[in-house]
C-alpha positions in Angstrom: 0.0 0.0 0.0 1.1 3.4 -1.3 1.7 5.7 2.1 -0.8 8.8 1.8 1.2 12.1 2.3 0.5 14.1 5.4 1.7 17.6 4.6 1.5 19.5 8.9 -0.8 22.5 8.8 0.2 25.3 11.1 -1.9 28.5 11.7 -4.1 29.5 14.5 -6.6 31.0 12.0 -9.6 28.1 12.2 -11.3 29.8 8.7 -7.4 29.7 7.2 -6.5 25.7 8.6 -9.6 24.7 7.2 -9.2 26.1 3.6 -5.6 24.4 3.7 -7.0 21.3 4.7 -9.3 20.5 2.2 -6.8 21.8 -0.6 -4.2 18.9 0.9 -7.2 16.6 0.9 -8.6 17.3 -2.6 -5.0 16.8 -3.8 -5.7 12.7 -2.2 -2.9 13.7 1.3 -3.6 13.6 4.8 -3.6 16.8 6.2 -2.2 17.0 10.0 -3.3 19.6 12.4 0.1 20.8 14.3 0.4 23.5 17.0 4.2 24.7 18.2 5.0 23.3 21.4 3.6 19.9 20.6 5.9 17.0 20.1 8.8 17.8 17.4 8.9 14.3 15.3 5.6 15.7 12.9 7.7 19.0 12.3 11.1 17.0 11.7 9.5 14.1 9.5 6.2 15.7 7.9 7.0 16.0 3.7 5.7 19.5 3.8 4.9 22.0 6.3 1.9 25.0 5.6 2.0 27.8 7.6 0.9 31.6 7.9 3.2 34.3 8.9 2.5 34.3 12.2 2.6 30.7 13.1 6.0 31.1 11.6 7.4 33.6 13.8 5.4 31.0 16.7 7.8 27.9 15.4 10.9 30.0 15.6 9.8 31.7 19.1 9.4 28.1 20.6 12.6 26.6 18.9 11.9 24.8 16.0 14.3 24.4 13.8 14.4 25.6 10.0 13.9 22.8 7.7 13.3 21.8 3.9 9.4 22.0 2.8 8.2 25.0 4.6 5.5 26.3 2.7 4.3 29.6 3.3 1.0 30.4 2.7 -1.6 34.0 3.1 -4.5 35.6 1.9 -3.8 38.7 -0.5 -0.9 39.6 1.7 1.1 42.5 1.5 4.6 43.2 -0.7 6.3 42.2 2.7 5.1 38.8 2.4 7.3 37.6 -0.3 10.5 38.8 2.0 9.5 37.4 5.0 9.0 33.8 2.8 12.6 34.2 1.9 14.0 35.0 5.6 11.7 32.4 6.5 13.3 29.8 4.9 10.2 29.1 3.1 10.8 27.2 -0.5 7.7 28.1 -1.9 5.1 30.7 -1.0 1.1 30.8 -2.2 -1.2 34.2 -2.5 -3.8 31.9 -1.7 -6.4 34.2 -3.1 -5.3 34.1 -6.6 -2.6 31.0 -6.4 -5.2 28.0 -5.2 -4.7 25.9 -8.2 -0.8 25.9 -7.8 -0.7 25.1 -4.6 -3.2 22.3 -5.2 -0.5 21.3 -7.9 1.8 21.2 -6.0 0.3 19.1 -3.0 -0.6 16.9 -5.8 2.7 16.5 -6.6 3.5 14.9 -3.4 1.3 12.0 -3.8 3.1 11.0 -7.2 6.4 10.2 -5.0 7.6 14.4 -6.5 9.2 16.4 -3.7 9.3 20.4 -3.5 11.6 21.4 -5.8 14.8 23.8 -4.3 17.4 24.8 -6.3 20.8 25.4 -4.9 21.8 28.9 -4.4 26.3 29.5 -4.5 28.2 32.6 -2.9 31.2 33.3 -4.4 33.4 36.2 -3.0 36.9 37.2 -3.5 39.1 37.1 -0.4 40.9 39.9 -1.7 40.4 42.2 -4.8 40.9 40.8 -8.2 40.9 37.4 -6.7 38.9 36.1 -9.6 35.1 35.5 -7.8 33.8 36.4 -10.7 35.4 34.2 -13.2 34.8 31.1 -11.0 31.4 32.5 -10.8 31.0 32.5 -14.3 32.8 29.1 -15.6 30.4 27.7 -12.8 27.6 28.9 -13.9 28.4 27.8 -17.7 29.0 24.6 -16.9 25.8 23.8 -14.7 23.9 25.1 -18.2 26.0 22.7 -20.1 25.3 19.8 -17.7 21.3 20.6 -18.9 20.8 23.0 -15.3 19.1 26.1 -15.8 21.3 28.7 -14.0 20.4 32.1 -12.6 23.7 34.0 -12.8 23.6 37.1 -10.7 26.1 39.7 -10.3 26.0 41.6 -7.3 28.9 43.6 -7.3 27.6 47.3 -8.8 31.5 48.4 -9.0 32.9 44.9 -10.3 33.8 44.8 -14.0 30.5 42.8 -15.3 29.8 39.1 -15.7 28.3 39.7 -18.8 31.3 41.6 -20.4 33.2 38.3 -19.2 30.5 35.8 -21.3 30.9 37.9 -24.1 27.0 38.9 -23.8 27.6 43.1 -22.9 25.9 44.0 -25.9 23.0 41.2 -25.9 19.9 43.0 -25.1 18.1 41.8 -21.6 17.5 43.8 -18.1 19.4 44.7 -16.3 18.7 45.2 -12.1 17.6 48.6 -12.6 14.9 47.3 -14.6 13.2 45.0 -12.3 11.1 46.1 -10.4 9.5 44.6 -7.4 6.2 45.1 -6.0 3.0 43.1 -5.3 3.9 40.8 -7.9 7.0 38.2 -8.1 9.3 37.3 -10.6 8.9 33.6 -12.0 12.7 32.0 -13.4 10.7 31.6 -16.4 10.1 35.1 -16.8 14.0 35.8 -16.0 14.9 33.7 -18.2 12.7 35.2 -21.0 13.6 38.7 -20.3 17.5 38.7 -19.2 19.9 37.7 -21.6 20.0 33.8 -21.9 22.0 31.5 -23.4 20.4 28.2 -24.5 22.6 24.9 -24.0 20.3 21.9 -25.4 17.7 21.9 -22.2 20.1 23.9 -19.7 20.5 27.7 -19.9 22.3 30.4 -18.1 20.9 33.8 -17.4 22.7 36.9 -16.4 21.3 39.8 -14.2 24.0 42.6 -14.2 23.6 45.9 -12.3 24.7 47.6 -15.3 24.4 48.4 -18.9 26.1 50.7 -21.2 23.6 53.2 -20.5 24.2 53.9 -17.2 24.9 52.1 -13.7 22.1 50.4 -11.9 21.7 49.9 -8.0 20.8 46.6 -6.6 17.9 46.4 -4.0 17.6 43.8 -1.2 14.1 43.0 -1.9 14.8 42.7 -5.3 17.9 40.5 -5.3 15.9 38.3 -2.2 12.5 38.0 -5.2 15.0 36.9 -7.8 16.7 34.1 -5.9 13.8 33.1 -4.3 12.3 32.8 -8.0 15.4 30.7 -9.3 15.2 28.6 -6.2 11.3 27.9 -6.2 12.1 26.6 -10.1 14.9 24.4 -9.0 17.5 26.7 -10.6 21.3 26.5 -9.5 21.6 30.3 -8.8 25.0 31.3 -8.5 25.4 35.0 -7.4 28.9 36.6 -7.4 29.3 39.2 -4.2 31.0 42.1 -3.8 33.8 42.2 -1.0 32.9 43.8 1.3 29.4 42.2 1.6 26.8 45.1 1.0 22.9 44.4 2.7 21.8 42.8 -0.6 25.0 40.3 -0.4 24.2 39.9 3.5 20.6 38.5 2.7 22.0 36.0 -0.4 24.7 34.5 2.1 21.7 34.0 4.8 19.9 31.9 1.7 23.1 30.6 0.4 24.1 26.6 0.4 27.6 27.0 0.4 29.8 30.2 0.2 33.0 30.3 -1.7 35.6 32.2 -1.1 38.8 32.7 -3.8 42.0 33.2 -2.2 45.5 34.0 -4.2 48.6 32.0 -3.0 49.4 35.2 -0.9 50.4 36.2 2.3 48.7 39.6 2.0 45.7 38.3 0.2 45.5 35.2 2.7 45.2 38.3 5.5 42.8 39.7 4.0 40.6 36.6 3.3 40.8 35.8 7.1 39.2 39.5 7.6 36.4 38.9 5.7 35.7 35.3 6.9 35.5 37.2 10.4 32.2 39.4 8.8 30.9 35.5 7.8 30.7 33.7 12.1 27.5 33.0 12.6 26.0 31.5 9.9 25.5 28.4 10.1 26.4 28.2 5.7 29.6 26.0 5.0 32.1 27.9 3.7 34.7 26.1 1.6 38.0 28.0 -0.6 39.7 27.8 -4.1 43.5 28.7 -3.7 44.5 30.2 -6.9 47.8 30.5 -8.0 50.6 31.9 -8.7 52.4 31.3 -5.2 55.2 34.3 -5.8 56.3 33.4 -1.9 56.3 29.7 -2.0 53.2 29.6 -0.3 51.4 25.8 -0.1 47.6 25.4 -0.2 48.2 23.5 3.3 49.7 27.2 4.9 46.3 28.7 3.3 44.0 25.9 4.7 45.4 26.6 8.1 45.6 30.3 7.9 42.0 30.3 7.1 40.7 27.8 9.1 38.3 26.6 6.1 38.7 23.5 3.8 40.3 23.9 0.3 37.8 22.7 -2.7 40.9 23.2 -5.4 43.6 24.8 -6.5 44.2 26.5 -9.5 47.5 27.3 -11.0 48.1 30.5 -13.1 45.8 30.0 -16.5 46.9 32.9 -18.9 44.5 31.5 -21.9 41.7 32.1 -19.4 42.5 35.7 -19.6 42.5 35.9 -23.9 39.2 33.9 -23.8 37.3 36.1 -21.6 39.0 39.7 -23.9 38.6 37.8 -27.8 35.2 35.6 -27.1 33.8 35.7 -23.8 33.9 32.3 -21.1 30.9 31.0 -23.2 33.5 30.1 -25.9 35.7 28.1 -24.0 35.9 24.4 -23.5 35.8 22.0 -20.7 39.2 21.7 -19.2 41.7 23.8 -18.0 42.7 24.7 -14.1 40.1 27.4 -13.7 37.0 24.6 -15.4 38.4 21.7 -12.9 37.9 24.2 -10.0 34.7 25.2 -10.9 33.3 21.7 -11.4 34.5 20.8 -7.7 32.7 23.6 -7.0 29.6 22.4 -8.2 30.4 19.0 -7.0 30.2 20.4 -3.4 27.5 22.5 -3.7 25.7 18.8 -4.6 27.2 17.5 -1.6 25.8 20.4 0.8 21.6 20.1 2.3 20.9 23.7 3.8 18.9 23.0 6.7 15.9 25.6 6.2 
C-alpha cells in the first residue's frame, strides 16, 4: 500500500486551517493539524509544512528548527510577504487568493512520489580584490547550463567589472537590475529567463542579471535580489550569485539563503590576511564555507599554509591560466571548453555545492 502524504498544517486561524485542509485533501494527502510546542517528530518528519506568517514567527519563538518543505502560505498579503517567505526559509510561497490551483499542484505532486523542488543557491566572493570571484562564478555557472541546469547568474557587485562583459554577452539585449522592479507581484525563473539575456545549451541555460548596462549604472535592491533568488530557487535553478567584498545588505541577505559560500584566495600572504578578515564578517551563519586557492604562489606559499591560515577546507587549486584571460578579452567564457585549471575548480565547485543540504 502506497503511504498517503501528510503535509502539517500550522496556523491558529480556524477559517485559514480549514481552507488548507481541504486543498491537501482534494489533492488525495492527509492533512495534519500541528500546534508549536507539541511534540517535534511531525515537524522533523512531515513531507511539507503550511504555515501563515505568524505561526511562523510561533515555530521559531518556541525553537523549531528551519527545515526543507516549509511552505508559506496568506490571503492577499502585503509586498512584505514575499520577504518574509525568503528570511523564512520558506521554498515556496502561495497568495492563496489568486494562487489556489498551484498550490493544489503542488500538493498533488507529493502524492506521485515528486518532492518540492529547491534549487541550490552558491556565494562566491573574492578574499581579496581581483581574486577572480567572478570568473569562478561565471565558468560555474556555464558549466551547470552545459550539464542541462538552468542557472540564474547574478552579479552583485555594482562596482565589479560585469559578468556579462566576461560571457561575451555586454551587448545582448536583456534587463538589467535597474529594470526590475518589485512590487505586489513576483518574478517567476521563467520570466528571468525570457527577459534577461540567456543563453540556451540543449535543455540547460544560463541567465545573467548585471547591475549595469552601457547606459548607465544600476543599484541593486535587497528586496529585489531576495525576489529573484527566491524565483530561481522555487524553479529548482542553480543560482549562482557573485558578491561584492565587502558584503553590501543585498549580499548579506544572499549569504543568509546561500548553500555554500565560496571564497577565492590567491597564493598570498597579503591576500590570505585579507581573506581571514572577511571570513571574520561571515561567524555566525551556520552556511559551510569552503575555498579555491589560486595561484601563482610568488612566496612559495602551499595550499596546506592557506588551509590553516584560514581555518576553512580547500575545494581546489588552481594554477596560473593565462589562456583564461585571452578567452574572456577575444570571445567571452561562453567560448571556451571544458578543461583547463580554472573549469576543474569550478566543477569541484559544483560538486560540493551537490554535496551540501541547507537545513531551512
Amino acid at each position: 500500500m502506497v503511504a498517503v502524504p501528510e503535509p502539517l498544517v500550522v496556523t491558529a486561524d480556524a477559517e485559514l486551517a480549514g481552507e488548507l485542509s481541504r486543498i491537501a485533501a482534494a489533492a488525495g494527502c492527509a492533512p495534519r493539524r500541528f500546534s508549536p510546542g507539541e511534540d517535534a517528530k511531525p515537524w522533523a518528519t512531515a513531507p511539507v509544512v503550511l504555515l501563515d506568517t505568524s505561526a511562523a514567527e510561533r515555530c521559531a519563538a518556541v525553537g523549531l528548527p528551519r527545515r526543507k518543505g516549509l511552505v508559506l502560505v496568506e490571503r492577499s498579503p502585503d509586498p512584505s510577504f514575499w520577504r518574509e517567505a525568503f528570511h523564512r526559509g520558506a521554498e515556496q510561497a502561495f497568495d492563496l487568493s489568486s494562487e489556489e490551483p498551484r498550490l493544489l499542484e503542488m500538493l498533488a505532486g507529493l502524492t506521485e512520489g515528486g518532492a518540492l523542488r529547491s534549487g541550490e543557491v552558491l556565494a562566491v566572493l573574492g578574499g581579496c580584490g581581483g581574486a577572480g570571484a567572478s570568473v569562478l562564478s561565471a565558468l560555474t555557472g556555464v558549466l551547470a547550463a552545459r550539464s542541462g541546469r538552468r542557472c540564474l547568474l547574478l552579479d552583485c557587485d555594482p562596482l565589479g567589472g560585469g559578468l556579462d562583459f566576461a560571457l561575451g554577452q555586454e551587448r545582448t539585449a536583456g534587463i538589467r537590475w535597474a529594470d526590475l522592479s518589485v512590487g505586489t507581484s513576483r518574478p517567476t525563473a521563467a520570466s528571468l529567463r525570457e527577459a534577461a539575456p540567456t543563453r540556451w545549451f540543449g535543455s540547460g541555460a544560463l541567465s545573467v542579471l548585471c547591475p549595469t548596462g552601457r547606459n548607465g549604472q544600476g543599484e541593486l535592491s535587497t528586496p529585489a535580489v531576495e525576489a529573484v533568488v527566491e524565483a530561481g530557487s522555487r524553479a529548482g535553478d542553480l543560482v549562482v550569485c557573485d558578491l561584492p567584498r565587502p558584503p553590501d545588505e543585498p549580499a548579506r541577505a544572499l549569504l543568509d539563503r546561500a548553500d555554500l559560500v565560496v571564497l577565492v584566495v590567491p597564493a598570498e600572504v597579503r591576500a590570505c590576511t585579507a581573506a581571514r578578515r572577511l571570513l571574520r564578517t561571515l561567524e555566525g551563519r551556520d552556511t559551510p564555507v569552503r575555498a579555491v586557492v589560486r595561484g601563482p604562489a610568488p612566496g612559495g606559499l602551499r595550499v596546506a599554509d592557506v588551509r590553516d591560515v584560514l581555518g576553512v577546507e580547500v575545494l581546489a587549486a588552481v594554477r596560473a591560466d593565462p589562456r583564461l584571460a585571452r578567452l574572456v578579452d577575444r570571445f567571452g567564457l561562453h567560448g571556451g571548453g571544458t578543461r583547463g585549471p580554472s573549469v576543474r575548480a569550478a566543477r569541484k565547485v559544483l560538486d560540493a555545492l551537490c554535496g551540501t543540504s541547507r537545513v531551512v
